[in-house]
C-alpha positions as CSV (number, residue, x, y, z in Angstrom):
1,X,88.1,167.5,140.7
2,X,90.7,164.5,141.0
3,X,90.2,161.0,140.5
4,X,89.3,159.9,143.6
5,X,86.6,162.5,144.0
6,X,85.2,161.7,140.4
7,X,85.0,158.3,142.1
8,X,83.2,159.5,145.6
9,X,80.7,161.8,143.5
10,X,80.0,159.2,141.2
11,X,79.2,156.5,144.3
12,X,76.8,159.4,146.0
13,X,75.0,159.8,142.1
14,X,75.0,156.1,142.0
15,X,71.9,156.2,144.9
16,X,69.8,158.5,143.1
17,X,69.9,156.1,139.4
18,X,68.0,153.2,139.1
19,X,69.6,149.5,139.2
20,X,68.3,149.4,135.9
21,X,69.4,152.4,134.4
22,X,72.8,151.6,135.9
23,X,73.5,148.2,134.5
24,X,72.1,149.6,131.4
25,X,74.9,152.1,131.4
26,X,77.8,149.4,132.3
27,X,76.5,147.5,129.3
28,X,76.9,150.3,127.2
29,X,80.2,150.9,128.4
30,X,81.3,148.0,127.8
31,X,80.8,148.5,124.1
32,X,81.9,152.0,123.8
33,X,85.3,152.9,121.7
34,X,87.5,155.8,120.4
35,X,89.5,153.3,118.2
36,X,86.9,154.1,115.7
37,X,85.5,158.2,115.9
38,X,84.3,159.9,113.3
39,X,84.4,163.3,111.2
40,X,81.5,165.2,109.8
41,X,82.8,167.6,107.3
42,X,80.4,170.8,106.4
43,X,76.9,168.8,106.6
44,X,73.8,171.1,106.0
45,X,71.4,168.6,105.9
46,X,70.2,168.5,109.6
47,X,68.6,165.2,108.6
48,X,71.3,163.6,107.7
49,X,73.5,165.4,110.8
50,X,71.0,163.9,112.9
51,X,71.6,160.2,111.9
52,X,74.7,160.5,112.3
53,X,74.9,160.5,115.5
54,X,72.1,158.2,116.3
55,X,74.3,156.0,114.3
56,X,77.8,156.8,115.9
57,X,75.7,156.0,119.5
58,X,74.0,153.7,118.6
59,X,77.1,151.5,117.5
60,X,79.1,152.6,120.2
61,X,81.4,155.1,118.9
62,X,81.6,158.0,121.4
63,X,83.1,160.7,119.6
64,X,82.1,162.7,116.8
65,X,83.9,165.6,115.1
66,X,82.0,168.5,113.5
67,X,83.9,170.7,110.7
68,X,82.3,173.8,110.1
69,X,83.8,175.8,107.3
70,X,80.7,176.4,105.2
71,X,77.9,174.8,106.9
72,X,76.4,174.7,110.3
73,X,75.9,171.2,112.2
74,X,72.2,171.2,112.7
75,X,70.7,168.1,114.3
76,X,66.9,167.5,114.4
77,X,65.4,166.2,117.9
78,X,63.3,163.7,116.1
79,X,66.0,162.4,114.1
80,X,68.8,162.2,116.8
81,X,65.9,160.5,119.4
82,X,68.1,161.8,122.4
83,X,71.2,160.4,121.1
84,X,73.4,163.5,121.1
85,X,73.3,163.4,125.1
86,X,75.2,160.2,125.2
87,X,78.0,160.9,122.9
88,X,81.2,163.3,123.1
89,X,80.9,166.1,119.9
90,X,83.4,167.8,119.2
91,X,83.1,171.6,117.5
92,X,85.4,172.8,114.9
93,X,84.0,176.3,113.5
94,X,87.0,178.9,113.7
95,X,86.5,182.3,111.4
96,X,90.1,182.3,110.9
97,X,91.2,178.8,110.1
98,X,90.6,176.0,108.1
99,X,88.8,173.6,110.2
100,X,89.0,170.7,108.1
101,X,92.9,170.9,108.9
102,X,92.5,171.8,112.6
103,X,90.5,169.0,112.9
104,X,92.7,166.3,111.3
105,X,96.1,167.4,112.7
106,X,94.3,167.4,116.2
107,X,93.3,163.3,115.4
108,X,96.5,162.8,114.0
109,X,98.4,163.8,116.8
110,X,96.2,161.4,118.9
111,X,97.2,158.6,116.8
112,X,94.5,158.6,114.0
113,X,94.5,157.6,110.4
114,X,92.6,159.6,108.3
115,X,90.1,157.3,106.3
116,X,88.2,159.6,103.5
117,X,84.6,158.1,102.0
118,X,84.8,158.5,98.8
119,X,83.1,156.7,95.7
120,X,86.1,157.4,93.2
121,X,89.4,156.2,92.6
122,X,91.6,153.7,94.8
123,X,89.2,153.2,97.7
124,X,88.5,150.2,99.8
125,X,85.5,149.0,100.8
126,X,84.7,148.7,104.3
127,X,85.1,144.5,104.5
128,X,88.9,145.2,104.0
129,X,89.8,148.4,105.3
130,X,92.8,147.8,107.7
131,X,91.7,148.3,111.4
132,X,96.1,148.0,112.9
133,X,95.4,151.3,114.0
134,X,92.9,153.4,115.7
135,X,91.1,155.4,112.7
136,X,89.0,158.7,111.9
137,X,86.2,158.1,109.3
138,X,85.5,161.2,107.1
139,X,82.0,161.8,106.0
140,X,81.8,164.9,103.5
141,X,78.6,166.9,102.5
142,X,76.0,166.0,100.7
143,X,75.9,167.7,97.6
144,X,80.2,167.8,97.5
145,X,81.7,165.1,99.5
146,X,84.7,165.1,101.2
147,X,86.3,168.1,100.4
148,X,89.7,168.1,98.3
149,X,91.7,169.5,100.9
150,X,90.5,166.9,103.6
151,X,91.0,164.0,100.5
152,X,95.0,164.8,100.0
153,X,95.8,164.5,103.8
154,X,94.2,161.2,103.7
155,X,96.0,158.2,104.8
156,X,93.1,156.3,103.3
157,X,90.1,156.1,101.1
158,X,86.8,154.4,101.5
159,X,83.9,153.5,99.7
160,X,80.8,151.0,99.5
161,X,80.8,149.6,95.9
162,X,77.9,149.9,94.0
163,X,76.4,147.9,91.1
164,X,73.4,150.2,89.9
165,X,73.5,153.3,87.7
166,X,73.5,154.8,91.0
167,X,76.7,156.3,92.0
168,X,76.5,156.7,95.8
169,X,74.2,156.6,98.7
170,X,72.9,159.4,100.8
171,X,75.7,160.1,103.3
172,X,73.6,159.2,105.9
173,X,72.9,155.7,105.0
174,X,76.5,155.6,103.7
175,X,77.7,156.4,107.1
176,X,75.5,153.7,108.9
177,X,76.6,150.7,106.1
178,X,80.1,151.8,106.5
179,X,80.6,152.2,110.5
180,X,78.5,149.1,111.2
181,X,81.0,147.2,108.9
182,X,83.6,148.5,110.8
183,X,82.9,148.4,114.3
184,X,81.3,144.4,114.0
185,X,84.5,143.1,112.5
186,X,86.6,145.5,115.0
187,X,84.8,143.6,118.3
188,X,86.3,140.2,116.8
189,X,89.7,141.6,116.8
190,X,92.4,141.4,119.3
191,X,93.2,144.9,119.5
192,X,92.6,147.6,122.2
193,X,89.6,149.1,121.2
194,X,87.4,149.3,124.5
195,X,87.9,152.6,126.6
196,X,90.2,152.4,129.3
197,X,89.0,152.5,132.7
198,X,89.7,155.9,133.2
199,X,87.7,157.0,130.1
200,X,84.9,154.6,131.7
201,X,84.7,156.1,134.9
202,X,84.9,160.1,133.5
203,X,81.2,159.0,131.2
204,X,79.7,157.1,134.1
205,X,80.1,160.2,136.2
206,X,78.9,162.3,133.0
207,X,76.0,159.6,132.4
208,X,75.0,159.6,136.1
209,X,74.7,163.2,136.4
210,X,72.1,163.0,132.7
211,X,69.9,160.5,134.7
212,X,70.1,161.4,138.1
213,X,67.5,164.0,138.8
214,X,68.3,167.5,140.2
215,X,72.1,166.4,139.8
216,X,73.2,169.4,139.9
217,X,71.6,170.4,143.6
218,X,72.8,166.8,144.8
219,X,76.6,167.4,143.2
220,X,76.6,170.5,145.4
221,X,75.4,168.9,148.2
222,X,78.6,166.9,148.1
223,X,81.3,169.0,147.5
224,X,79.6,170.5,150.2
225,X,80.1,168.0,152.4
226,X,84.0,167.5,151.7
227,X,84.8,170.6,152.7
């Protein structure tokens, strides 16, 4: 389907969604970025892989990455509260290759830094970390980390500095500190964070056709007609 019938299919959907569900999804739209995305590295805590991406969602950032070389992504329903539906998740869970670098060399040649959490060493704290240039976030599991492989491609490090005899946060609550941090002091900034309208337009169609009922029989119903 081209651009202009993307366009057509999304005016027909547009009659069968609310006003309010509508301008609820040009607000959100308005808000949404891939500057900022975000990589989940071998969580097995389906707690914690839940809040993550009620978090990413609920702050706007539309994609996540899931590395599977150990562990399987499980999200609870409760937990992700319907969030998964409204984000872009991306699966990396080859048998045969290291996902952890499939995953980075695929963000890297899109532009990404890689930004490592980690509460060790050299790392900045989320008040500082340069946002020049678009960047991937790197969660690790939560008994491990980041792994080492994913910390020596890493272009940067980051970490929320503690004070207590405490020497981290959950990963979870780490991820939530961290990404509002960033994505508050990246809407200040004059850089080109919102999507661009082509990336707009490709989720409103994929956001109409979530809350439009029956979408499916109505989208056939039109190609129908354009033949």
């Amino acid at each position: 389907m081209n651009a202009d019938q993307q366009l057509a299919l999304t005016e027909y959907l547009a009659g069968f969604v609310t006003p309010n569900r509508q301008a609820n999804i040009e607000a959100v739209l308005a808000h949404r970025t891939r500057y900022i995305t975000v990589v989940a590295e071998d969580f097995h805590n389906a707690h914690n892989a839940s809040a993550i991406l009620r978090t990413c969602e609920g702050l706007g950032i539309q994609d996540i990455h899931i590395v599977e070389n150990f562990n399987t992504f499980k999200a609870r329903r409760g937990a992700a509260s319907g969030s998964r539906k409204w984000v872009t998740v991306h699966h990396y869970d080859s048998e045969t290759e290291d996902n952890t670098d499939v995953c980075l060399a695929k963000l890297r040649s899109q532009g990404y830094l890689v930004v490592a959490t980690n509460p060790h060493g050299q790392a900045l704290p989320p008040e500082v970390l340069p946002l020049d240039q678009k960047l991937a976030i790197l969660f690790g599991s939560e008994r491990y980390g980041v792994s080492e492989r994913a910390l020596a491609q890493a272009d940067l490090q980051l970490k929320i500095p503690m004070v207590g005899f405490t020497e981290s946060l959950n990963v979870s609550v780490s991820a939530a500190l961290c990404l509002y941090t960033l994505t508050r002091r990246l809407r200040q900034l004059d850089v080109d964070w919102p999507l661009s309208d082509r990336e707009k337009q490709e989720l409103r169609l994929h956001w109409f056709r979530l809350s439009a009922r029956n979408s499916d029989r109505l989208e056939q119903y039109f190609l129908t007609q354009q033949t």
